[in-house]
C-alpha positions, -999 to +999 in steps of 0.1 A: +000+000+000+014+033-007+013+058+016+009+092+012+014+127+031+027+133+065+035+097+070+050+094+041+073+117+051+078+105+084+088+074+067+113+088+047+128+108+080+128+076+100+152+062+071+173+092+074+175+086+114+186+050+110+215+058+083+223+085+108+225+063+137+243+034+119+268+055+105+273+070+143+278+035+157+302+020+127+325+051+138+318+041+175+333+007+167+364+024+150+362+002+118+381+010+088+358+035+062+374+021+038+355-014+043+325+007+047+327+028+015+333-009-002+300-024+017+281+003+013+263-005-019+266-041-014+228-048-008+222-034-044+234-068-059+203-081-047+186-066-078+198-092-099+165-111-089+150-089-114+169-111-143+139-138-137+108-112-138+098-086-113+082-112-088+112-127-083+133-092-085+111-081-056+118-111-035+150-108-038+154-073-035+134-069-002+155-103+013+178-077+010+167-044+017+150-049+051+164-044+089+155-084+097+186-098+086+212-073+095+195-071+132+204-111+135+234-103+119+241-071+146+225-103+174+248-126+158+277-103+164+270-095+198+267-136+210+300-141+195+318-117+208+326-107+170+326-070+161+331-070+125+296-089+125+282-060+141+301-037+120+287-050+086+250-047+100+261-012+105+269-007+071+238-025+056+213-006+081+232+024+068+220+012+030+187+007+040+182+039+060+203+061+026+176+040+004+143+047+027+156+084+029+159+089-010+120+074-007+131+039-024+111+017-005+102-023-003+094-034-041+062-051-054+059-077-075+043-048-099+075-034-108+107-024-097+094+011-100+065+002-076+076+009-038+060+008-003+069+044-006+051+054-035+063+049-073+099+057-082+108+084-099+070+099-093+057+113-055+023+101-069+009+068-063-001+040-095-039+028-092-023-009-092+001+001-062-028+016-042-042-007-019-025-043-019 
């Protein structure tokens, strides 16, 4: 469903928070920028799903462009007393909160243009997007 207005917008701040935060907390840990600067854009391979149709595209894509995995990653981290695993949950909660800020949201299985957020490229809403 797209969502429109105010929320919308808080949406799209709460995105700028969390890239905010997790860039804070990478340069908490000390980790090299470097590895983060390489990372950063890692999540973006999960595109490629779109080479089998925009159902599949959109899977993918939102396996990889949501704050489950990288949170059991951060937990992960944390219960083996490994930083780097909480360091490169920093850097993909940093992709996801750049992506949510520039209002590229969650894909449907409409379109890779189609977005939680509202239609890429477009602050206006599709009739198809509206409502499922």
């Amino acid at each position: 469903m797209y969502i429109p207005g105010f929320p919308r917008v808080l949406l799209r701040f709460e995105g700028l928070i969390v890239l905010v935060l997790s860039v804070y907390g990478y340069h908490d840990l000390g980790e090299s920028w470097w590895l983060f600067a390489l990372l950063f854009l890692v999540p973006d391979i999960s595109m490629v799903g779109y080479v089998w149709g925009a159902w599949s595209g959109a899977l993918v894509y939102n396996l990889g462009h949501n704050y489950v995995f990288p949170a059991f990653l951060a937990l992960l981290g944390n219960m083996v007393g490994q930083p780097l695993l909480y360091s490169l949950a920093l850097i993909w909660t940093a992709h996801i909160g750049f992506d949510r800020a520039l209002g590229l949201g969650l894909k449907y299985p409409t379109g890779f243009s189609h977005t939680h957020l509202g239609r890429v490229g477009s602050g206006e809403p599709e009739e198809e997007v509206v409502g499922q």
